[in-house]
C-alpha positions as CSV (number, residue, x, y, z in Angstrom):
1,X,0.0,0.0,0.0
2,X,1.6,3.0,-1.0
3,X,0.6,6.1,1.1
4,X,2.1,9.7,-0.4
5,X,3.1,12.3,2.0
6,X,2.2,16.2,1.9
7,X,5.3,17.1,-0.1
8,X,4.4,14.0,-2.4
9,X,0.9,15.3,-3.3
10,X,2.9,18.7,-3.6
11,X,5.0,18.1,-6.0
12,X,2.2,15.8,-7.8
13,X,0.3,19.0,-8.3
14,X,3.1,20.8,-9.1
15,X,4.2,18.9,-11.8
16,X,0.4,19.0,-13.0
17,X,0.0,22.7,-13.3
18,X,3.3,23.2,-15.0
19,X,2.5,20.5,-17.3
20,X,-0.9,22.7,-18.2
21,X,0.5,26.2,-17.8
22,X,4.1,25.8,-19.2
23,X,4.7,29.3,-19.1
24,X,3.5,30.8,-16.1
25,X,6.0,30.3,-12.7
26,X,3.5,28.0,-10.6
27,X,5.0,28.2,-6.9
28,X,2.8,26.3,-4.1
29,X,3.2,28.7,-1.0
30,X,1.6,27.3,1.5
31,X,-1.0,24.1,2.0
32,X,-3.3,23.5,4.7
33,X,-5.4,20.6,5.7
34,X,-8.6,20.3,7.6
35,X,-8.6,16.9,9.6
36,X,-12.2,15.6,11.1
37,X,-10.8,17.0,14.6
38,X,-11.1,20.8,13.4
39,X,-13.8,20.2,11.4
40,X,-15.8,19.0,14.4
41,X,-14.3,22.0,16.5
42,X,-15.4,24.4,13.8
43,X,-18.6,23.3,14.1
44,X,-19.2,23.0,17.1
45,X,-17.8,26.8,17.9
46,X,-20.3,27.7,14.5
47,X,-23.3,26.4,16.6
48,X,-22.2,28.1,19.7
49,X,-22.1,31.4,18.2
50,X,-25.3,30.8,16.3
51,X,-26.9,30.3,19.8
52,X,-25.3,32.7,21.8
53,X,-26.6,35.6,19.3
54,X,-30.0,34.3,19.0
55,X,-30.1,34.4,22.7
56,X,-28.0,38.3,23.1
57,X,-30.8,39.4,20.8
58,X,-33.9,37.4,22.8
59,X,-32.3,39.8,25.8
60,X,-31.9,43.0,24.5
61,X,-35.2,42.9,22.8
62,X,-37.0,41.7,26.0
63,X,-34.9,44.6,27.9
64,X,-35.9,47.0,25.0
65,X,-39.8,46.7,24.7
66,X,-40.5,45.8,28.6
67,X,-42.1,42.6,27.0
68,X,-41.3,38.9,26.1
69,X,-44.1,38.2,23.8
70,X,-41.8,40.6,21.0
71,X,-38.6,39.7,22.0
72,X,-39.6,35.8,21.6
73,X,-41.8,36.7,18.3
74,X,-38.9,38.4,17.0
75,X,-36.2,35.4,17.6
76,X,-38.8,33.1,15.9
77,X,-38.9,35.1,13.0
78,X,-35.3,35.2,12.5
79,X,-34.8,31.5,13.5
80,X,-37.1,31.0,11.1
81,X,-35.2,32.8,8.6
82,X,-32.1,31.0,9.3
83,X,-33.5,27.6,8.9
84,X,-34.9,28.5,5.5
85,X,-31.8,29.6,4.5
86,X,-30.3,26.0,5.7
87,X,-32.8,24.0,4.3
88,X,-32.2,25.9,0.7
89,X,-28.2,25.1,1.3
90,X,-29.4,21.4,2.1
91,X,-31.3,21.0,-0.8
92,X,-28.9,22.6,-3.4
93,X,-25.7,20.5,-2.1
94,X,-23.9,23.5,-0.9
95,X,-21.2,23.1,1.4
96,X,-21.3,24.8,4.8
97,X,-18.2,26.2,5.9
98,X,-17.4,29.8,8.0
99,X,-18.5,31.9,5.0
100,X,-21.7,30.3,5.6
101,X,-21.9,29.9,9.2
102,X,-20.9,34.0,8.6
103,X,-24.0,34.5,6.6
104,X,-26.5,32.9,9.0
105,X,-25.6,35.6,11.7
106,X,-25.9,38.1,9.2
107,X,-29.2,37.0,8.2
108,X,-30.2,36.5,12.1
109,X,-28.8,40.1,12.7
110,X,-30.2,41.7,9.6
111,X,-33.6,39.7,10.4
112,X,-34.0,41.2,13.7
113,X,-33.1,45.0,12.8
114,X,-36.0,44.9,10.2
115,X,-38.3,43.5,13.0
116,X,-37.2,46.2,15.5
117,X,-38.3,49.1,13.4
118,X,-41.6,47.6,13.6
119,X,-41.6,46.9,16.9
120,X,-40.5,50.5,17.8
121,X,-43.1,52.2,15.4
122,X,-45.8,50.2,17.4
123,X,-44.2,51.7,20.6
124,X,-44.6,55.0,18.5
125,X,-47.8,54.9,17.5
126,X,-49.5,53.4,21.2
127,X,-48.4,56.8,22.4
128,X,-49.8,58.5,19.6
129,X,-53.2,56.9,19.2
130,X,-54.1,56.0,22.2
131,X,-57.4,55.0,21.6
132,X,-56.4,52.2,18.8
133,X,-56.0,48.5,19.5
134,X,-52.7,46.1,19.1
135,X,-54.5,44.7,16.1
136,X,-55.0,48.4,14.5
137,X,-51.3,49.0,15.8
138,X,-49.6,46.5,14.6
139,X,-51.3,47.3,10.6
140,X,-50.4,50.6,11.0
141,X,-46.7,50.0,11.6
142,X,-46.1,47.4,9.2
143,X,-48.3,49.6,6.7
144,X,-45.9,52.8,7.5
145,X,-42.9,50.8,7.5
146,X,-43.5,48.7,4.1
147,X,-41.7,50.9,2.2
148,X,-38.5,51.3,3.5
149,X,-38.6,47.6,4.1
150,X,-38.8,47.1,0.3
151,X,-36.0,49.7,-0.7
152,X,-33.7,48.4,2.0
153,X,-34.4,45.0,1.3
154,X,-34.0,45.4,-2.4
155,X,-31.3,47.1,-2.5
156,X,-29.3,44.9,-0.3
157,X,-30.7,42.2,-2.5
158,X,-28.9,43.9,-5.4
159,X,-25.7,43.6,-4.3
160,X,-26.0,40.0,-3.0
161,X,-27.1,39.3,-6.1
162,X,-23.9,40.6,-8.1
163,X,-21.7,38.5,-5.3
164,X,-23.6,35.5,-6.2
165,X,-22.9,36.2,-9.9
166,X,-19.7,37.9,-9.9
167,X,-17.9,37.1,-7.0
168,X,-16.4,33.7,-7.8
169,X,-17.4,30.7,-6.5
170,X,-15.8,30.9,-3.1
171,X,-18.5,33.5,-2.2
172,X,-21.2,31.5,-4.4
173,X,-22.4,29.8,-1.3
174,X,-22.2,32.7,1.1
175,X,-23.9,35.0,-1.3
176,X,-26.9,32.5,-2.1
177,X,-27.4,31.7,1.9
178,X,-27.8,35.7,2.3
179,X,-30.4,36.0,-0.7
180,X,-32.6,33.4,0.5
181,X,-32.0,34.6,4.1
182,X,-32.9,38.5,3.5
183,X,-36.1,37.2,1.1
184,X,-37.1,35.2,4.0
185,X,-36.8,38.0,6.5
186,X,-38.8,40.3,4.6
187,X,-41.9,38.3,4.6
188,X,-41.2,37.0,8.3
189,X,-41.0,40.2,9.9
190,X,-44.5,40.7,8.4
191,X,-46.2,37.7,8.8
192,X,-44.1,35.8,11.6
193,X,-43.0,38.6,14.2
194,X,-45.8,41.0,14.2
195,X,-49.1,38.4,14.0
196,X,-46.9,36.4,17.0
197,X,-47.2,39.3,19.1
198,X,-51.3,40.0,18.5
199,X,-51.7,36.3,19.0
200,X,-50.4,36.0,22.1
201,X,-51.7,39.3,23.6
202,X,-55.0,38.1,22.7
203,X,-54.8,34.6,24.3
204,X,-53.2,36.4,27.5
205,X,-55.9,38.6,27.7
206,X,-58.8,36.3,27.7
207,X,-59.8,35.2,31.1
C-alpha cells in the first residue's frame, strides 16, 4: 500500500500545473489541511455562536420593549429565517463552511433590525393613538414601515445578487445563503414577528 506524503501530493500537483501552464512560474506557498478533529471544532464553535446571538438578541429585545411576547416573536422570526436559508443550502448541495456559518448571523442580525423598526413604530404609535387596538397597531406600523422595508431590502438584494454572480465561486455559497435569508426575513418580519405578538396578547388577555 503506497501512502504519499504532503510534499508527495505537492510536487504531484506541481508537476500537474506546469504541465498545463508551461509558461507561467507555478509556486505552491503554502497548503493546509482540515482533519475531522477541526472540522468537528469548527462546528461546534459555529453552533455556539449561532446560539449565543440568537439568545443576546432574545435579551436586549426583551430589555428594550419591557415585553417577552416581541422579544420571543422576533427570535422566531429570525430562527425561522435561518433555517430556510439551511434547508435551501441542504437541498442545493452547498457546502457549509465559516462563510456560511458568517452568513447565518448576518441573516439573524439583519432579520432582527427589520423586526425592530416595527416593533418601535408600534411603541410610537400606542403613544400617539391612544385609543387604537394592538390589532390596529400592529397594521399601521407594518403599513408605514413597508416601504422602507422594500427599498432596503431590495437594495441589499442587489448587491447580494452581483456576489452570487460575480464574485467567484468561493463567495457563491455565502452569497446564495444571504439572498434566500434576506427574502425570507422580509416576509417574516410581516407575517411571523408581528401576527406572533397579537396572537399571544390576545390569548393572555382572555380570562
Amino acid at each position: 500500500m503506497l501512502i504519499r506524503t504532503k510534499e508527495d501530493k505537492s510536487q504531484i500537483l506541481t508537476t500537474k500545473l506546469k504541465e498545463a501552464f508551461p509558461k507561467q512560474d507555478i509556486q505552491i506557498l503554502r497548503i493546509e489541511r482540515v482533519g475531522p478533529v477541526a472540522g468537528k471544532h469548527l462546528k461546534i464553535k459555529a453552533i455556539h455562536a449561532l446560539i449565543w446571538s440568537l439568545v443576546g438578541i432574545l435579551v436586549y429585545v426583551a430589555f428594550r420593549f419591557k415585553h417577552f411576547n416581541f422579544a420571543i416573536a422576533g427570535v422566531i422570526a429570525l430562527f425561522h429565517d435561518v433555517l430556510v436559508a439551511l434547508g435551501f443550502l441542504a437541498m442545493t448541495g452547498r457546502q457549509i463552511d465559516l462563510l456560511t456559518v458568517t452568513a447565518f448571523l448576518t441573516i439573524a442580525g439583519y432579520s432582527i433590525n427589520d423586526t425592530i423598526v416595527i416593533y418601535d413604530r408600534v411603541r410610537e404609535n400606542s403613544r400617539t393613538f391612544r385609543k387604537l387596538g394592538l390589532f390596529e397597531l400592529i397594521n399601521l406600523s407594518v403599513n408605514q414601515t413597508l416601504g422602507r422595508t422594500i427599498l432596503t431590502s431590495g437594495v441589499t438584494l442587489l448587491v447580494v445578487i452581483a456576489i452570487l454572480f460575480y464574485g467567484g465561486e468561493i463567495l457563491s455559497s455565502f452569497a446564495f445563503v444571504l439572498l434566500v435569508g434576506f427574502i425570507s426575513g422580509v416576509y417574516s418580519t410581516v407575517y411571523i414577528a408581528s401576527p406572533l405578538v397579537l396572537a399571544w396578547s390576545r390569548k393572555s388577555a382572555k380570562p
